[in-house]
N, C-alpha and C positions, 0 to 999 in steps of 0.2 A: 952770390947775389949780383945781378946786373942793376947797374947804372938807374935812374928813374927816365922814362921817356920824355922828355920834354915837349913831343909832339902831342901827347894825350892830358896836355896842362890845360887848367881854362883860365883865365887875368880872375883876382878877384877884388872888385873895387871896394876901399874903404869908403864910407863917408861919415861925416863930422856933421851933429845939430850943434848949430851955434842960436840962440833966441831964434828957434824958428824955421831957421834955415838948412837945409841939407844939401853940405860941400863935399866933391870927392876930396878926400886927400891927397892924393896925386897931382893936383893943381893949385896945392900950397905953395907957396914964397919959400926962401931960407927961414924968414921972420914967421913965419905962420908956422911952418913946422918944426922950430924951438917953441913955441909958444905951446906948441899942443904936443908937445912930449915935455912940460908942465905942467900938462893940467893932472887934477889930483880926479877921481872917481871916488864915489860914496856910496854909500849903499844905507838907505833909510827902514830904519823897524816899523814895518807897517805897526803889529805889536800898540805901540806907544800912541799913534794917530788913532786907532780905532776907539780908544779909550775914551 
């Protein structure tokens, strides 16, 4: 197996909704990105709302 090209890579930008807003992550602080490798994700039972 050879190596992976790095020439045929493309950047892929995250971004972060905060209330609203849409941040790349790559333009986090130290503070911001501790903060957000804390946050927790959820996943809601539609299931239960539809009720």
């Amino acid at each position: 197996m050879s190596p992976i090209q790095t020439n045929k890579r493309t950047e892929c930008i995250i971004y972060s909704r905060v209330v609203g807003w849409l941040t790349p992550t790559k333009c986090y602080n130290k503070g911001k990105v501790a903060e957000y490798n804390d946050r927790k994700t959820y996943k809601i039972n539609t299931n239960k709302i539809n009720e």
